[in-house]
N, C-alpha and C positions, 0 to 999 in steps of 0.2 A: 097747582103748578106755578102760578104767579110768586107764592110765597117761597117755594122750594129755591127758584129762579134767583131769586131778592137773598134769600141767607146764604148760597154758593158763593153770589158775587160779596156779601158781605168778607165770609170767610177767607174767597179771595182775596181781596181785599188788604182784608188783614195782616197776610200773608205777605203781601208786596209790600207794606210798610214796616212790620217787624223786619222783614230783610233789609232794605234801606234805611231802617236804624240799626241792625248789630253791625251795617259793613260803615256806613259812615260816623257813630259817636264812638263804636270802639277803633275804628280804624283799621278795618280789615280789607284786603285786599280781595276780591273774589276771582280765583282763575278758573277759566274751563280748560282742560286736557284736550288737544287735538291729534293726538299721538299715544301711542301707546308703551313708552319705554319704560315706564313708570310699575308696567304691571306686575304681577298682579297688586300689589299694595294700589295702585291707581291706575286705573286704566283710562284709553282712550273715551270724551264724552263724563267722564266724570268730572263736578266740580270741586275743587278748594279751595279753601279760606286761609290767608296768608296776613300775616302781623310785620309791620316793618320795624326790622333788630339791626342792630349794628351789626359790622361782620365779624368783629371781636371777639363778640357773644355769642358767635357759629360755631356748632363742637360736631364733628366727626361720628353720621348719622343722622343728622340734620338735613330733612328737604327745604333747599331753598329753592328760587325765583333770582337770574340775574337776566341781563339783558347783553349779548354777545354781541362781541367785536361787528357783526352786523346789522347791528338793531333789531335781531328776533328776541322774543323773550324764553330764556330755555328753563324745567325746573327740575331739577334731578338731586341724587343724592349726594351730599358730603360725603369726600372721599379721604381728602388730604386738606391742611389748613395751614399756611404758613405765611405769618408773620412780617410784616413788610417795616410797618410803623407803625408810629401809638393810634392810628386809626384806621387803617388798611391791610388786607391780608390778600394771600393769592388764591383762589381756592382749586380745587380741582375735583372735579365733577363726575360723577356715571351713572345711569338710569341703572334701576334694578334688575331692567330684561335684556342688559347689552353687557357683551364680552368684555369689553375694554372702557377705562375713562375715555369720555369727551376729550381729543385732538384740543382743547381751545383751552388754558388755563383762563380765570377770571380775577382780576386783579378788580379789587371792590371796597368799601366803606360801608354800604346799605346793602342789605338785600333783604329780599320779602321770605319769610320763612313759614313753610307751611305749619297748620296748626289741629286742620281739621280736614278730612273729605268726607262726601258725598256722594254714593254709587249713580251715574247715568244723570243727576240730576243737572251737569253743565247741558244737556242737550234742551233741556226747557228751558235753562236761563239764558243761553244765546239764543232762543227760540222768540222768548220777548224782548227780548234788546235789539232786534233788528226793525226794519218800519213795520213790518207786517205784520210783527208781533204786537208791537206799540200802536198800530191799527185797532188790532184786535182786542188790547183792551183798551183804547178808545170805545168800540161798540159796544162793549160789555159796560161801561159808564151810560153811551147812552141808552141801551136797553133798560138799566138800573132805575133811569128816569123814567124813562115812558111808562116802565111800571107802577114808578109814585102815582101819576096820576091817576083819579079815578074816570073812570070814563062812562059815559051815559049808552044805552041799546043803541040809542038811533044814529050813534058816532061823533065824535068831539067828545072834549072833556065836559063834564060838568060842572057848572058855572053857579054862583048864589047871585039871585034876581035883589035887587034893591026892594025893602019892604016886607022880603019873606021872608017868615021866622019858620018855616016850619022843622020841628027837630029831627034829626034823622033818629034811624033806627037802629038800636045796639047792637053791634056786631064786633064781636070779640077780634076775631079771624081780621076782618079787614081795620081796625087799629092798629095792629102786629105787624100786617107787614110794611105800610109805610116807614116806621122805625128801620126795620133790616132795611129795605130799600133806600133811606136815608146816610145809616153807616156803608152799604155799598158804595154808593154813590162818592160820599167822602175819601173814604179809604181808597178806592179805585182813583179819585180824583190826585189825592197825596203821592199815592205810588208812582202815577205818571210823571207827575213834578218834583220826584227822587233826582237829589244830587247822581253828577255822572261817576264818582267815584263812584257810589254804590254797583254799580253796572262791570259787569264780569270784563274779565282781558284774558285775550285767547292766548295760551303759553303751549309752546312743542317741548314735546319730552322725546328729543329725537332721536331713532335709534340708530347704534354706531357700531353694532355688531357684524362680524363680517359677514354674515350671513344675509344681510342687509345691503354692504355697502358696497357693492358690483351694482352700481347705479344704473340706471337710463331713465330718460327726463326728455318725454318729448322725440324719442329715438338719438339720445343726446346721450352719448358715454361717455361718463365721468371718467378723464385719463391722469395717472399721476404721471407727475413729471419724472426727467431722467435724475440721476444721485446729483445732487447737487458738487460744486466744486467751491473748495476754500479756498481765501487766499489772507495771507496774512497785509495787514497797511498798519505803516507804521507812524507815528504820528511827531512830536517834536521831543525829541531829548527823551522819548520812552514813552512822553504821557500822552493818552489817546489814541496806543496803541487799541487794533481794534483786531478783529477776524470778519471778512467781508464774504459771506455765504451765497453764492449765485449760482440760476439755471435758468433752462427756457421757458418762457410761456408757451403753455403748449396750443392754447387753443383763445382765442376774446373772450369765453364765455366763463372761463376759468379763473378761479382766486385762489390765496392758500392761507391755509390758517397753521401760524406754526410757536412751537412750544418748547420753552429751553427747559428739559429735566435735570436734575442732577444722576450724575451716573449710579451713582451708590445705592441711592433709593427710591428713584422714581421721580423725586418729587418738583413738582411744575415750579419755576419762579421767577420766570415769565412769560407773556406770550402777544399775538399780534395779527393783522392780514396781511398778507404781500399780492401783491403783481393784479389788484382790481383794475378792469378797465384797459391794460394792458394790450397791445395787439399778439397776433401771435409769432412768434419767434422771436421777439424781444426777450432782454436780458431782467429777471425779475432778481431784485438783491435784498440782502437782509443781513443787517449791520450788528453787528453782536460787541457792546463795549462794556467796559467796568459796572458803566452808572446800573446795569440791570441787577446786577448782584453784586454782595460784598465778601464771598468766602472766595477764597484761594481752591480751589478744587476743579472736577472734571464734570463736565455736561456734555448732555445730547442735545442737538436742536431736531427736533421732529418737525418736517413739512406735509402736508394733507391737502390735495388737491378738490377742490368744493367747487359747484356750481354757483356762477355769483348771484343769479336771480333766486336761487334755491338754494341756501348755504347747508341745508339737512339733506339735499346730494350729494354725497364725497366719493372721493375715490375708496377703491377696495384695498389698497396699499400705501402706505404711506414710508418717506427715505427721514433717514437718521443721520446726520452728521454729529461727528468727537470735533467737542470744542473745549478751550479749559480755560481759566481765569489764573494768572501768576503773577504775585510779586514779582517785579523786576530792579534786582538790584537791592536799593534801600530808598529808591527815590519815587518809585513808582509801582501803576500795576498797569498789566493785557492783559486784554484778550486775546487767544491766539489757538490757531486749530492744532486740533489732533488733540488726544490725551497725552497727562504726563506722565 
């Protein structure tokens, strides 16, 4: 029993320091799933291994890892990928088990790109990353030892008297297992003392399908706000014309996450939060100018009403404003509402 005891925790062991070298000399990310948008390809409780890639090198089907306009970290699948500058692109995002993209385009340089999963195995690796876990193989380290020792009938260890030689008695079995007991002991020891890199980051794959997004949080209904109203501002001599997009807050506990598409295809190119922190009935605005985009054409700005303590609460509906970008003249460009 003693020996079986001593080669678990070795193999343990082992385990925990092969993991704390492939995720910190290769430099892998480890995420657990707390969500399950991802499924079936990943599901909730499942872990993956994530390599950090430029977003350059992001291609259309690609699971990445970015971290939203909130600071949660969300990781779904490449949908759209567009082009900002020689080191940034916008992406746009959607779990495999949700109707629609992610409300939130992501405007990035880095992102963590998945490389590998593991079925259920995030729920033991956040299982030791917390104290209780890391308690727990604390006592597996010291079990490991009290095993080393050999210990006498009448209780204590056994100790050698000064003066006496006398030889012990060959015993296969108990040579053997000090050794295990020894790389246990080690190994268990190194694992605890793993860089925190090595150590899992909890990511939501959150789902945004409607079927979903008829929120309540707490008996809290997620309310979208009413159609928002444009207004055209104009700036000096043409430049800096803008479209000034405003509605009410409906509620303090409310934020919005919103996203300029282009009309033609979809595609996100840019995006932002409005009205955090806001009281309610106040005027929440969102300034739509040149500097976000460079083409002469027609966009939607899409608004999505989120809970701010819970930004994966949204509303079940989200409003659309026509906004467009035009040369004006030969001296300038607006922004200005409605399409051309």
């Amino acid at each position: 029993m003693r020996q079986t005891v001593l080669w678990v925790g070795a193999c343990l062991g082992g385990l925990c320091v092969l993991w704390a070298a492939a995720t910190h000399v290769l430099g892998l990310t480890p995420l657990v799933f707390t969500s399950g948008s991802m499924a079936p390809q990943i599901a909730a409780g499942d872990l993956a291994l994530a390599e950090s890639t430029p977003a350059r090198a992001v291609a259309v089907g690609d699971v990445v890892s970015v971290v939203n306009a909130a600071g949660r970290r969300v990781t779904h699948r490449v949908v759209d990928v567009d082009p900002v500058d020689a080191g940034s692109v916008v992406l746009s995002l959607k779990g495999d088990a949700n109707a629609r993209p992610d409300a939130e385009a992501y405007n990035v340089e880095q992102v963590e790109r998945v490389v590998t999963s593991v079925p259920a195995a995030g729920h033991v690796v956040a299982a030791v990353g917390t104290p209780a876990g890391r308690f727990a193989a604390g006592a597996g380290l010291g079990l490991c030892l009290v095993l080393l020792v050999p210990w006498r009938r009448g209780g204590g260890p056994e100790v050698s008297r000064a003066g006496e030689h006398r030889r012990a008695r060959p015993n296969r079995a108990r040579r053997s297992v000090p050794y295990a007991g020894r790389g246990a002991a080690v190994l268990v020891a190194l694992a605890l003392a793993a860089p925190s890199s090595s150590r899992a980051v909890p990511t939501d794959a959150s789902f945004t399908d409607d079927g979903t997004l008829t929120a309540t949080s707490s008996a809290r209904t997620i309310v979208s706000q009413a159609q928002p109203v444009c207004t055209n501002v104009d700036g000096v001599l043409v430049l800096g014309n803008i479209a000034r997009v405003t509605w009410s807050q409906v509620a303090a506990d409310h934020e919005y996450a919103w996203v300029l598409r282009r009309t033609d295809n979809g595609t996100a190119v840019a995006s932002g939060t409005a009205g955090t922190g806001q009281a309610a009935g106040t005027t929440v605005q969102v300034d739509l100018g040149t500097g976000l985009i460079g083409t002469n054409t027609n966009y939607d700005l899409v608004v999505t009403a989120r809970l701010t303590s819970s930004p994966t609460w949204v509303a079940a509906t989200s409003t659309t404003t026509p906004v467009r970008r035009a040369s004006v003249l030969i001296i300038g460009a607006a922004f200005r509402c409605g399409h051309a």
